[in-house]
C-alpha positions in Angstrom: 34.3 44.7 31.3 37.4 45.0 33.1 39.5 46.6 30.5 37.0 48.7 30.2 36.4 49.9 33.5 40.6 49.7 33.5 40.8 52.2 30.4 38.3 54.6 31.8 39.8 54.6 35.2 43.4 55.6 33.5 42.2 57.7 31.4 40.6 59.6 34.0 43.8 60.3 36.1 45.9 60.4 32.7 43.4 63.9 31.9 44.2 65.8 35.3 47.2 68.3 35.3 49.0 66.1 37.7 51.7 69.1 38.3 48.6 71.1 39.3 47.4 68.1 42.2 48.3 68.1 45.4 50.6 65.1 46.4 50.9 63.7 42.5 53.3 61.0 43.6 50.6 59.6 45.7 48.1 59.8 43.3 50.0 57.9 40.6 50.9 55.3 43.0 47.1 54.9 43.7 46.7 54.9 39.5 48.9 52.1 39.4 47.8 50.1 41.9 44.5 50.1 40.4 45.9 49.1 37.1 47.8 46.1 38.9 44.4 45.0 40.2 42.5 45.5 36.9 45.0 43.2 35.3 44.3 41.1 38.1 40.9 40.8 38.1 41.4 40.4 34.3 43.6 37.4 35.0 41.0 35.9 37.0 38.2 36.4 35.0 39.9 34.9 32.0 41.0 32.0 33.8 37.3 32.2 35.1 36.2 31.9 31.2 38.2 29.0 30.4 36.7 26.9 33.4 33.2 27.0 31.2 34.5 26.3 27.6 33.7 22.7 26.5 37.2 20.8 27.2 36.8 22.0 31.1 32.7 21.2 30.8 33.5 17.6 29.4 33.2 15.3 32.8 30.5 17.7 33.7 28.4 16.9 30.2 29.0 12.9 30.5 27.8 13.1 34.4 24.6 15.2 32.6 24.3 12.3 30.1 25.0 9.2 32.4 21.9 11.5 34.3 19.4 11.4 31.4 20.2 7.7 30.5 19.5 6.9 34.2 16.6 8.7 33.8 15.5 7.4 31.1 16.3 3.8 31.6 14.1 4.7 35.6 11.2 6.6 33.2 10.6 3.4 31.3 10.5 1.4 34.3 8.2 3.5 36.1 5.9 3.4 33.1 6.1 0.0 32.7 5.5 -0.7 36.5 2.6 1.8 36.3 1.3 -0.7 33.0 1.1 -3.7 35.7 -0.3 -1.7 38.6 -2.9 -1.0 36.1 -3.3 -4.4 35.1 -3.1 -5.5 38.8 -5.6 -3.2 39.7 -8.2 -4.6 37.0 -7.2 -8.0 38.2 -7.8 -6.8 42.1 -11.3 -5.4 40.8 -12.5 -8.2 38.7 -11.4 -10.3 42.0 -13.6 -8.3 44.0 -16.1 -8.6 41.8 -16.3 -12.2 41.8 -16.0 -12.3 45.5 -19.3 -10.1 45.4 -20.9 -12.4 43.5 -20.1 -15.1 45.2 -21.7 -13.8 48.1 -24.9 -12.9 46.7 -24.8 -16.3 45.2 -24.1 -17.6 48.9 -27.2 -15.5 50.1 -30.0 -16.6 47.0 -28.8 -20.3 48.0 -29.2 -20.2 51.7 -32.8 -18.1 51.1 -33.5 -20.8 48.7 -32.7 -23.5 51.5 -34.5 -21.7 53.6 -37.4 -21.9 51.4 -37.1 -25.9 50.9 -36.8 -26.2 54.6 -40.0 -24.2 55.2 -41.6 -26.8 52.5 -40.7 -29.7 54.7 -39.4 -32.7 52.7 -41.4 -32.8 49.6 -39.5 -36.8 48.5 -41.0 -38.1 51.9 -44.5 -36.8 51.3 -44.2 -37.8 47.8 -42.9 -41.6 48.7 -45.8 -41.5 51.2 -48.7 -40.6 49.3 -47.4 -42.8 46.4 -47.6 -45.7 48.7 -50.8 -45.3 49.4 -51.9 -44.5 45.8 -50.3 -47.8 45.5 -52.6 -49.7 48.4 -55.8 -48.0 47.1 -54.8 -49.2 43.0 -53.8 -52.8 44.4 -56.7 -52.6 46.7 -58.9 -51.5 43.4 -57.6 -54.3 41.7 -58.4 -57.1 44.1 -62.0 -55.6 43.9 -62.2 -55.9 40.4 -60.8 -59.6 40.4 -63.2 -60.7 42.9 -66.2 -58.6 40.9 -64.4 -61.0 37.9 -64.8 -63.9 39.6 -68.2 -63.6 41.0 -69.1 -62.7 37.4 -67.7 -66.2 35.9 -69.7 -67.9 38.4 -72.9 -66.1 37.8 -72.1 -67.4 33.9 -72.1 -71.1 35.1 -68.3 -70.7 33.4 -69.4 -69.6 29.9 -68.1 -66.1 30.4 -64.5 -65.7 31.8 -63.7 -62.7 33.2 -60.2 -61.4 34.6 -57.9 -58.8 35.4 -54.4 -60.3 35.3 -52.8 -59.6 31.8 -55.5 -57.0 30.5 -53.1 -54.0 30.9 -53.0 -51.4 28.4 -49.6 -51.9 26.9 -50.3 -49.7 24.2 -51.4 -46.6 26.5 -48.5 -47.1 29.0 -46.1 -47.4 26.2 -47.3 -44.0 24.9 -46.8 -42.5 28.6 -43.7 -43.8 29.1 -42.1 -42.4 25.6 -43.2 -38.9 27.2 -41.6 -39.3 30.5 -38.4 -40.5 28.9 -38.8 -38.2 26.1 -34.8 -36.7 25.2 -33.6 -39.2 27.3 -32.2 -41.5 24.6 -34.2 -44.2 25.9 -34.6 -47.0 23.1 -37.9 -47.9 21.9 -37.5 -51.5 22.5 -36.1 -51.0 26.3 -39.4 -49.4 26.4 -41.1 -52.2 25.2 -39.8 -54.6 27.3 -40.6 -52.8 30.3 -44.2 -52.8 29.3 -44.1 -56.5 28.9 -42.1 -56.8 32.1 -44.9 -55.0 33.8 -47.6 -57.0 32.1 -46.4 -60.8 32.6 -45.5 -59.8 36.4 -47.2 -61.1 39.4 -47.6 -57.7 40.8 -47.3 -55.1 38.2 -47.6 -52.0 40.9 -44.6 -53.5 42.3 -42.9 -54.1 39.5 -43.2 -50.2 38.2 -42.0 -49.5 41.8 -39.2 -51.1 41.6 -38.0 -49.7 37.8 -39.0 -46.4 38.9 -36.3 -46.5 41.5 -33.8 -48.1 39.3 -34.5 -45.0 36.9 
């Protein structure tokens, strides 16, 4: 571009009859000073060239590259660190979650409390009326040995009649192998428990007693 612009310009001054100009002298001197410029500018402009030509670009380049690796080498972290918010955030949600949960867990159990408490205390009623299911079958008992009695005596002693030992082992055993049914209860710990019961003094408190235990 600047040789060009310096050819035309001479060549346009060369072309006028410089005899026929007024103050040639002058105008040559302004020819030339152009042309010193032009060379000039040319001189700049090539050393202007040479400052983009790889040998001069070569610290530039490896700052370009040492830019991309760190980039890279930040891109990979970021993606990674984007991986664990990720997983972080599943974690924080599955935590929250729970904690949810846990509350409407809370809430069913206090209702539920609330509910038992409103029932009263169902083992003191049941202890109660069990005692005195207990008085009213010892009381039934008593009856039926006196009725035994009074019916030896009516038999001048040839009929005895009596309560003690007439339980019905057999019909206990059978209820007791349905209340302990799964429980890996032994058929002979069964048994003996019936014949505990039978051979004691006061069977009713005898089963009381085991009942506890159990």
């Amino acid at each position: 571009m600047v040789g060009s612009l310096e050819n035309e310009f001479g060549e346009g001054v060369v072309s006028e009859n410089v005899d026929e100009l007024q103050n040639p002298k002058l105008i040559e001197k302004i020819r030339l000073q152009f042309s010193l410029k032009f060379k000039e500018i040319n001189k700049q402009v090539s050393a202007l060239s040479a400052l983009f030509d790889n040998t001069s670009l070569r610290t530039v380049n490896e700052a370009i590259e040492e830019w991309d690796k760190a980039k890279e080498a930040f891109d990979k972290k970021y993606e990674a660190a984007k991986s664990r918010a990720n997983v972080n955030q599943q974690q924080l949600k599955q935590i929250q979650d729970t904690e949810r949960r846990i509350g409407e867990l809370k809430k069913i159990q206090m209702a539920n409390r609330n509910t038992v408490s409103a029932l009263g205390d169902p083992a003191k009623a049941y202890g109660e009326l069990r005692a005195r299911w207990n008085d009213a079958y010892t009381k039934k008992i008593k009856v039926l040995e006196k009725q035994c009695k009074d019916f030896s005596s009516l038999s001048n002693g040839l009929i005895k009649a009596e309560v003690k030992g007439s339980l019905d082992v057999e019909s206990l055993k059978k209820h007791c192998k349905l209340a302990f049914a799964g429980s890996n209860i032994k058929e002979q710990k069964i048994e003996n428990l019936c014949q505990c019961v039978l051979t004691a003094e006061d069977p009713v408190a005898r089963v009381e007693r085991h009942s506890y235990r159990t």
